[in-house]
PLY file of the C-alpha trace (Angstrom):
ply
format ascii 1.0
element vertex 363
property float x
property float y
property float z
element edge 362
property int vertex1
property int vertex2
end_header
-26.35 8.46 -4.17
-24.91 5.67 -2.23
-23.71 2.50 -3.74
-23.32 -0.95 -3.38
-21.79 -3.49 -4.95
-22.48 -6.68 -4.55
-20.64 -10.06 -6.20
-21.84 -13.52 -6.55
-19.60 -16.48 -6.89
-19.89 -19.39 -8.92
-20.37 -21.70 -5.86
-23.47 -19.08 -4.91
-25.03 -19.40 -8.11
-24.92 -22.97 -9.51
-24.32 -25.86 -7.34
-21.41 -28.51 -7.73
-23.14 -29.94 -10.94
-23.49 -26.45 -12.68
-27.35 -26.64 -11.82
-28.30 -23.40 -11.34
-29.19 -22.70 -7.85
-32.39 -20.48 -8.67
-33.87 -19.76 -5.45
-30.72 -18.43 -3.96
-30.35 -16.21 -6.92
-33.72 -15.32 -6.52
-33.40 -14.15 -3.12
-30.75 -12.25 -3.58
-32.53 -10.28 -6.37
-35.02 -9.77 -3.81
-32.16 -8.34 -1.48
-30.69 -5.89 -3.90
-34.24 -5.16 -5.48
-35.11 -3.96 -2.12
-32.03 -2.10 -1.38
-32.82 -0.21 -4.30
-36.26 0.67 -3.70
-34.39 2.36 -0.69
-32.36 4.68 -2.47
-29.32 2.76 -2.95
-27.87 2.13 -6.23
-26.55 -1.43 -7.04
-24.48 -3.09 -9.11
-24.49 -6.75 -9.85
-21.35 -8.51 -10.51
-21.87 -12.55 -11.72
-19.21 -15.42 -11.86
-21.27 -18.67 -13.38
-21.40 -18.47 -16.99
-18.98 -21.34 -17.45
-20.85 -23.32 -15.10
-24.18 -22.83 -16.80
-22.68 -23.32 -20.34
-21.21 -26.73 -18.78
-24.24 -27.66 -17.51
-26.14 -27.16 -20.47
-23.30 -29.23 -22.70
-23.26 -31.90 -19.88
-19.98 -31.16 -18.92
-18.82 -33.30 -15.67
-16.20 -31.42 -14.91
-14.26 -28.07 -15.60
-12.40 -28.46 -18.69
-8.48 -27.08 -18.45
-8.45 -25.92 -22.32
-8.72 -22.09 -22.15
-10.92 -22.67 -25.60
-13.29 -25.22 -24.15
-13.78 -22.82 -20.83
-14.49 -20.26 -23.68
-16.71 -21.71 -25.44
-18.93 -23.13 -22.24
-18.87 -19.50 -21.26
-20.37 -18.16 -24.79
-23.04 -21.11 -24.18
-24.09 -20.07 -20.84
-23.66 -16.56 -20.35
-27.23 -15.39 -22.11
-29.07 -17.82 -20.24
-27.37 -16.23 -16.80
-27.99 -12.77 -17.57
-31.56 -13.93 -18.74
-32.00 -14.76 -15.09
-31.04 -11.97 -13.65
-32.90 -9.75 -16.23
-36.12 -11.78 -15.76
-35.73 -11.61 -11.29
-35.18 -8.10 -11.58
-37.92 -7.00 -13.54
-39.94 -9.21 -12.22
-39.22 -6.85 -9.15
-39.49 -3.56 -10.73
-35.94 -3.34 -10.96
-34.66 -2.88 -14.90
-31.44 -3.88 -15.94
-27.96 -4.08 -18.37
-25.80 -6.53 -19.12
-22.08 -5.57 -19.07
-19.21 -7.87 -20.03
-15.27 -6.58 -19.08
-12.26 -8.04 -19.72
-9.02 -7.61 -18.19
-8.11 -4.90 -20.93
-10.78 -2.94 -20.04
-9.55 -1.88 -16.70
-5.77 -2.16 -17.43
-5.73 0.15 -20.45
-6.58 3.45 -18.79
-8.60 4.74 -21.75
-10.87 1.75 -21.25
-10.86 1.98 -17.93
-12.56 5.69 -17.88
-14.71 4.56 -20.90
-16.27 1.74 -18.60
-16.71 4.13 -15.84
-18.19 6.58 -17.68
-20.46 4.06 -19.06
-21.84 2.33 -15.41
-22.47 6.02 -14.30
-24.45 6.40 -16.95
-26.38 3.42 -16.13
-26.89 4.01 -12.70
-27.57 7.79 -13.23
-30.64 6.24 -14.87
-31.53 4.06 -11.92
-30.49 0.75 -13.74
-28.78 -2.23 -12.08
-25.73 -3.13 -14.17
-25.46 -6.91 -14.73
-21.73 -7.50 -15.03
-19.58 -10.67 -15.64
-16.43 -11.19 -17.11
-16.16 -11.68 -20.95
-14.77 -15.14 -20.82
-15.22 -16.25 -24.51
-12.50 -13.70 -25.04
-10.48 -13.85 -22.27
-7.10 -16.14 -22.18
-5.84 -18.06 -18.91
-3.11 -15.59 -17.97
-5.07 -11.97 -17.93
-8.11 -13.27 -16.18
-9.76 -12.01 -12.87
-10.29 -14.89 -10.63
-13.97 -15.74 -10.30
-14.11 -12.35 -10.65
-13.31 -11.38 -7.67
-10.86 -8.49 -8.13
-13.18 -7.86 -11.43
-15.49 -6.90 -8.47
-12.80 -4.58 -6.38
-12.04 -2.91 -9.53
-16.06 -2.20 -10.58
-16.05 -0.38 -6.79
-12.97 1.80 -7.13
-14.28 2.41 -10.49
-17.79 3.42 -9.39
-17.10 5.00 -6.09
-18.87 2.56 -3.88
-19.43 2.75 -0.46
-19.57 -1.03 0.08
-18.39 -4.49 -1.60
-19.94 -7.50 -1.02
-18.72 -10.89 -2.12
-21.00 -13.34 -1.83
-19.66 -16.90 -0.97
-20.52 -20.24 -0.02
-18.65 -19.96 3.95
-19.23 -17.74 6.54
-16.43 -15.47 5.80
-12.51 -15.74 6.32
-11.47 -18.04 9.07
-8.18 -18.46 10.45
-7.52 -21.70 9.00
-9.48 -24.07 6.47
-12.57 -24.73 8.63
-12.67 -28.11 6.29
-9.72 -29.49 7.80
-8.72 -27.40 11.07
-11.51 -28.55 13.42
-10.24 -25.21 15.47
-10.25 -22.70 12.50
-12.20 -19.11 13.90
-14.42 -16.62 11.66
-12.47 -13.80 11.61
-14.96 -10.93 12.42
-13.24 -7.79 11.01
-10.34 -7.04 9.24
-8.57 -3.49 10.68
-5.08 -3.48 9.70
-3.90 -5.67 6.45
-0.88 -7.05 8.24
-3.56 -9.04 9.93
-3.76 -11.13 6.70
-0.46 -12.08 6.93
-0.71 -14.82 10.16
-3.96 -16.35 8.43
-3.80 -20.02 6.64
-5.91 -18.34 3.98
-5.73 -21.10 1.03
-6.15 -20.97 -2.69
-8.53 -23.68 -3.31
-11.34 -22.87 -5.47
-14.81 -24.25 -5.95
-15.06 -27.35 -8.58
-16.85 -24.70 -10.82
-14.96 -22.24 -9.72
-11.60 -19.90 -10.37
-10.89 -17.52 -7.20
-10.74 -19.24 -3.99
-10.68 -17.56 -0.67
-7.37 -16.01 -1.47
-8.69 -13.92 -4.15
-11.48 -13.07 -2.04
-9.11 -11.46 0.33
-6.88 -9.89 -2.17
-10.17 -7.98 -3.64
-11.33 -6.82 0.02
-8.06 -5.70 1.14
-7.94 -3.55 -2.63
-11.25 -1.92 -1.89
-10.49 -0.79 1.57
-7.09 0.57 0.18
-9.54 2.80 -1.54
-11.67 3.53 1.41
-14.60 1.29 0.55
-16.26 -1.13 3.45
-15.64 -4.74 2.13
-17.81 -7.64 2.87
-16.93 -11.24 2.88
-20.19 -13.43 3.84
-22.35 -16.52 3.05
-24.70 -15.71 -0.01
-26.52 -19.29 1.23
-27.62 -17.35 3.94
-30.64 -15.00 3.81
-30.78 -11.33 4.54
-26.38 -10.84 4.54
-26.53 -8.01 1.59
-29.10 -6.17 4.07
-27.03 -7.14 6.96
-23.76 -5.92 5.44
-25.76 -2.71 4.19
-26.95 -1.59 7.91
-23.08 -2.16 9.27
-24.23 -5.15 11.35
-21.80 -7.77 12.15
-21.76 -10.06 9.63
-19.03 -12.50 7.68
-15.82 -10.71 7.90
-15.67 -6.52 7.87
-12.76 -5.18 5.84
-12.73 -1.74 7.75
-11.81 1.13 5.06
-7.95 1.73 5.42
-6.65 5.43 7.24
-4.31 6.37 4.39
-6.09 5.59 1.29
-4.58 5.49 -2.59
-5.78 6.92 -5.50
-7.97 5.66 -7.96
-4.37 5.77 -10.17
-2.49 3.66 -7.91
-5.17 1.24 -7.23
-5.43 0.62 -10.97
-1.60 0.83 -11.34
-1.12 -1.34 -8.60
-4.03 -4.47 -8.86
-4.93 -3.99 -12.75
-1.94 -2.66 -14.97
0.25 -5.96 -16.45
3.83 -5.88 -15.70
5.73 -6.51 -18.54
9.51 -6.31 -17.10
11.26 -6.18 -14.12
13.82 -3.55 -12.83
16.60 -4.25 -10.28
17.84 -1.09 -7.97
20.75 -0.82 -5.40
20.34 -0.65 -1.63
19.97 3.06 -1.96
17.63 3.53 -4.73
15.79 0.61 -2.61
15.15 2.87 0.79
14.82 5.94 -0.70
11.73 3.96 -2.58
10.76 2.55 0.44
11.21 5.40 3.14
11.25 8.77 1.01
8.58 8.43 -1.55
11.26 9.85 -4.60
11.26 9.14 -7.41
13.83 6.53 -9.45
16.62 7.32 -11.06
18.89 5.71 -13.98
21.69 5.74 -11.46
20.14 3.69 -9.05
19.37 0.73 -11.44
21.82 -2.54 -11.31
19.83 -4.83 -14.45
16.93 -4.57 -16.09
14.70 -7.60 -17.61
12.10 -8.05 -20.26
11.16 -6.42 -23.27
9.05 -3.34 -22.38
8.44 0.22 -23.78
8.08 3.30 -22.16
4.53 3.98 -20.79
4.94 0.14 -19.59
4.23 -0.94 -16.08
7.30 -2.37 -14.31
8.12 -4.44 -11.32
10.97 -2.96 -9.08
13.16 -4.82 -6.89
15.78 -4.77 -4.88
17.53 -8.08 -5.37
15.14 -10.33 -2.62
12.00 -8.97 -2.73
9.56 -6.76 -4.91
9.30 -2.81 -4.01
6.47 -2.21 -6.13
5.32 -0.89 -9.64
5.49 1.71 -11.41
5.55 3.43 -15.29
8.89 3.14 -16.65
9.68 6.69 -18.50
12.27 4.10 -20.50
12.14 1.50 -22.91
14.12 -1.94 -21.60
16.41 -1.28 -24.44
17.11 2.31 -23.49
17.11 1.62 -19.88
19.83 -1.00 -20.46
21.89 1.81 -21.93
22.02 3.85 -18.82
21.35 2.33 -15.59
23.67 2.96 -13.10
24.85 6.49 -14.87
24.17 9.65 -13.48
21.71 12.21 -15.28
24.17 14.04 -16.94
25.81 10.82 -18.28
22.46 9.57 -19.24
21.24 12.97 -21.03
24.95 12.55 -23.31
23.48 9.18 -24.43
19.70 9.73 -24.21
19.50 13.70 -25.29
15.60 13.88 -25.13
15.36 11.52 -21.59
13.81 12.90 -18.43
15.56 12.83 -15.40
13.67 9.65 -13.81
13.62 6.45 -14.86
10.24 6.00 -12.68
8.42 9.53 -11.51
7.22 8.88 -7.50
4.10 10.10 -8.66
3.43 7.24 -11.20
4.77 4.35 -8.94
3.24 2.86 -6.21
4.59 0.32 -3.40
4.09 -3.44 -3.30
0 1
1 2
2 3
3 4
4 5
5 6
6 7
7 8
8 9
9 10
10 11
11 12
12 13
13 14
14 15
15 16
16 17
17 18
18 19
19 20
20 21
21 22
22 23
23 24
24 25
25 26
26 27
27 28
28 29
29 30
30 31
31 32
32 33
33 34
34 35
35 36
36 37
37 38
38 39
39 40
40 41
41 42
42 43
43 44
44 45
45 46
46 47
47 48
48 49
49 50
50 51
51 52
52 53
53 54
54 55
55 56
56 57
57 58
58 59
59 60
60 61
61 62
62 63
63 64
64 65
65 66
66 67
67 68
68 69
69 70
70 71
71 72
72 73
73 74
74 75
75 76
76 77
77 78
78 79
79 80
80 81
81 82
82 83
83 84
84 85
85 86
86 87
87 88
88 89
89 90
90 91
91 92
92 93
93 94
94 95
95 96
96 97
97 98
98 99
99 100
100 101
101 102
102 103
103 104
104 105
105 106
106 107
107 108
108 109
109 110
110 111
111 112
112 113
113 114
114 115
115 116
116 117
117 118
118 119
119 120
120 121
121 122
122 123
123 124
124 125
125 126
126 127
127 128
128 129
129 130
130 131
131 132
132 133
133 134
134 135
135 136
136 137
137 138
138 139
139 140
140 141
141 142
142 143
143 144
144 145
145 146
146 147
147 148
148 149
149 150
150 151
151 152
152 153
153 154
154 155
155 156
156 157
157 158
158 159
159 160
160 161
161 162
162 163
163 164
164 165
165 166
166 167
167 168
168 169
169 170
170 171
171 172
172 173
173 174
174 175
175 176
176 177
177 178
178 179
179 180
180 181
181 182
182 183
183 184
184 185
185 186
186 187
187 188
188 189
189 190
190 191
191 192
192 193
193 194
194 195
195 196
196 197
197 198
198 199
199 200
200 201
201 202
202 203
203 204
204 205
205 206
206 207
207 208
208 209
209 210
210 211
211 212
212 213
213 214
214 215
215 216
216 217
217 218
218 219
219 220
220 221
221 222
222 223
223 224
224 225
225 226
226 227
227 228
228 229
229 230
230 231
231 232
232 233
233 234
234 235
235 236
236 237
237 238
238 239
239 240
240 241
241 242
242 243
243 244
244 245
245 246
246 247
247 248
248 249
249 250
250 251
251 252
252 253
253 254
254 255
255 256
256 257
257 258
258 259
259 260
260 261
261 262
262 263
263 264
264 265
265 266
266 267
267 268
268 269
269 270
270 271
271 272
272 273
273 274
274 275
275 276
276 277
277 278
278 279
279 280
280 281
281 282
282 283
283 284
284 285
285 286
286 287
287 288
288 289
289 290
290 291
291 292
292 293
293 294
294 295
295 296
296 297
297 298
298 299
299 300
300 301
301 302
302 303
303 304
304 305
305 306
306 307
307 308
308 309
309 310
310 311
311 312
312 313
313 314
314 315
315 316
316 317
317 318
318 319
319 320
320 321
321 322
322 323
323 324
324 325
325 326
326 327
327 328
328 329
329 330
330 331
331 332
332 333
333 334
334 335
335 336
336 337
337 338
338 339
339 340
340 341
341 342
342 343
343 344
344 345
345 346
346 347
347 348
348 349
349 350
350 351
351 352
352 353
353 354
354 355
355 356
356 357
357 358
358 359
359 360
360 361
361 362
């Protein structure tokens, strides 16, 4: 069945006061109630909660407290699914709320429980309401306006198309706002175009992503081979637009030498919790060969991690990637830089690689 999924940030649904802007959300029920009437399955993924729990309290602006942003969200996120329930229904179109946190997709037994769970849904023809659970979130494991939330729900679900739904026409070259010359990128073919753009982090007042994050969940679901969308959800008729393939916003083109669903998750969702340092050699045969890491080729480790942990490799200037260390930090301390024989004297029971090539994944 093909599959669309389609994500809506604060700035789309509640306006710079946190009133909620009901006749754009409206019409963009309309949008995905018709795509569905088509055949398509949908899901729905929401930033706004916090907005509509500020509103409601008479909040003027975002608080900074993680517990205050938690508590606005707790206030405001059953009146925002209420919305969407009510618009949907109203067009024949019956739906769940689901609310993910950041654990959800970086522990990997989570991860296939949610999956498992949204195929269910949609197996049954329902539109999956999903928003982050902020009133149990904290500041440092969040998703950004839910932005890569929304990359991760389309790896997870297999989608053929993600659509983030924003208040400009796309990604320009510069800040439109304040480069009088800035251009709407049209399509996106090669990542390393990124790379020249003045793509800024700025978010909404209400807001948490930015056009950065916007970016950073496109490029992740064309890694994957899913068409990515970045277009105006003030405007009518882009989710049909960006459905048919016509030119609209800016077209992340699915990439020619896509990652697993693994590596994606490795990669974007599973925390870091050290960092390893390799030698020039370890470093290109990373890079160039695709091997795997060795004890040997480690000059200092850092943090406090187990093994099964997710760690950052480097090579002194830059990051190589990530990847599951097969060590603890402690243990890992005890033999980098020793051959395997060395390290199987110290380490009897230790495999061979410190990270396996097939459990790492390039930066």
């Amino acid at each position: 069945m093909p599959l669309a999924v389609v994500k809506l940030g604060s700035s789309i649904v509640a306006d710079d006061s946190g009133e909620l802007r009901l006749s754009v959300v409206a019409r963009i029920c309309e949008e995905v109630a018709a795509l569905h009437r088509e055949g398509v399955d949908v899901v729905v993924v929401t930033s706004g909660a916090i907005a509509r729990g500020m509103h409601l309290l008479g909040m003027g602006a975002r608080p900074a407290a993680i517990q205050d942003l938690q508590a606005a969200s707790a206030v405001g996120q059953g009146r925002l699914y209420r919305t969407y329930d009510e618009l949907l229904r109203e067009r024949g179109v019956q739906t769940a709320q689901v609310l993910l946190t950041f654990f959800d997709v970086s522990a990997r037994t989570h991860y296939l429980n949610a999956r498992r769970t949204l195929h269910k849904l949609l197996e049954w023809r329902i539109v999956p309401v999903i928003n982050e659970n902020d009133t149990t979130t904290t500041d440092d494991i969040s998703f950004g306006d839910n932005d890569f939330l929304a990359a991760q729900v389309a790896v997870l679900v297999g989608a053929n198309l993600l659509v983030l739904l924003t208040d400009t026409d796309g990604v320009y070259t510069a800040d439109p706002r304040v480069a009088a010359d800035a251009q709407l990128v049209a399509e996106v073919t090669d990542p390393e175009q990124l790379s020249v753009l003045q793509i800024g982090h700025a978010p909404t007042p209400l807001g948490s992503g930015g056009m950065r994050s916007k970016v950073v969940a496109a490029d992740m679901a064309s890694a994957s081979g899913i068409v990515a969308v970045i277009g105006n959800g003030l405007v009518p008729g882009v989710l049909a637009r960006a459905w048919a393939g016509e030119p609209v916003g800016t077209r992340f083109a699915p990439q020619a030498v896509r990652q697993s669903s693994f590596k994606l998750w490795l990669k974007y969702a599973k925390p870091s919790h050290g960092t390893v340092t390799v030698d020039d050699g370890a470093a290109r045969a990373l890079r160039e060969g695709g091997t795997s890491l060795l004890p040997v080729g480690i000059v200092s480790v850092q943090g406090a991690f187990d093994a099964g942990d997710a760690v950052e490799v480097h090579d002194g200037n830059a990051a190589i990637g990530k990847g599951i260390s097969n060590y603890s930090a402690v243990e890992l301390r005890k033999v980098m830089g020793l051959k395997s024989s060395q390290v199987r004297e110290i380490l009897p029971r230790a495999t061979d690689e410190a990270v396996h090539r097939d459990y790492f994944v390039l930066a």
